[in-house]
N, C-alpha and C positions, 0 to 999 in steps of 0.2 A: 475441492480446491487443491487440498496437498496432494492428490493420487495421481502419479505422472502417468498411468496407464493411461489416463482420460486423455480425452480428447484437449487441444488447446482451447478451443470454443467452447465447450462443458464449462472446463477450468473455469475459463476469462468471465463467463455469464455467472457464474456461480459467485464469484470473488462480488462482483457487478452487483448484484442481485442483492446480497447482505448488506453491503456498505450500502446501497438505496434503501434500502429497509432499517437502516440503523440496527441490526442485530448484533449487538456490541460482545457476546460470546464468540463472536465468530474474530476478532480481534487475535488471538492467543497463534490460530491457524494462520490467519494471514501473514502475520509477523514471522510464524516460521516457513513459510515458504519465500518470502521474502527475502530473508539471511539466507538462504541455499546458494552461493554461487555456484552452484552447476544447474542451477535452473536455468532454463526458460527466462533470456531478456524480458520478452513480450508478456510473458506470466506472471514476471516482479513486477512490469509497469502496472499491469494490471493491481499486483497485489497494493502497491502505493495507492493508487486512486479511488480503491475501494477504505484502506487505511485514512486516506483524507478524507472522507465522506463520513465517517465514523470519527473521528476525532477521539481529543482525551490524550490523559498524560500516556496509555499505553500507545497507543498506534502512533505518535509524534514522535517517543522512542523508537519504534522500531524503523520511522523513516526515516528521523535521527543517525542509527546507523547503519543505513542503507546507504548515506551521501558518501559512504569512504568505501562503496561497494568497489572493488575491479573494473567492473563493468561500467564504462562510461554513460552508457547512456542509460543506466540505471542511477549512478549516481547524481548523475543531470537532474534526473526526475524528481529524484529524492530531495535535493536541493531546492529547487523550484518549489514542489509541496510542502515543504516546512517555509521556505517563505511567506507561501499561501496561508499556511496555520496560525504561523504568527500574526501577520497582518491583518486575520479575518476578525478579532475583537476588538481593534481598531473600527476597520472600515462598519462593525455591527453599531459603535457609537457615534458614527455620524450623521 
């Protein structure tokens, strides 16, 4: 996931692939590929949604400051998914 030799698709499936599996080590990486603004937009998106699939007070920090990213539409994303985080122990006790 961090190794920008790779392919985007490697990447993207790799980030994908953890956060479905709940492999919550894998948390530490996403987060720092995340903060990278010279990454890869579409590899941050990635990196957030694999983060929201995983959850927990790390990965809500790192999307946390992900919303004051440069990047618009990184930012967007960011924002959007912590809204998602927040609201999701609501919408669990309804």
């Amino acid at each position: 996931m961090g190794d920008k030799e790779a392919g985007f698709h490697a990447r993207r499936w790799a980030a994908l692939a953890v956060g479905r599996a709940n492999h919550r080590p894998a948390v530490p990486i996403l987060a720092k590929v995340l903060e990278d603004e010279t990454e890869n937009a579409g590899i941050r998106g990635n990196m957030i949604r694999a983060l929201q699939w995983l959850g927990g007070p790390d990965a809500l920090k790192a999307i946390q400051s992900a919303c004051t990213s440069r990047n618009e539409h990184v930012a967007s994303s960011a924002s959007e998914a912590v809204a998602r985080l927040k609201d999701a122990p609501n919408k669990a006790g309804e």
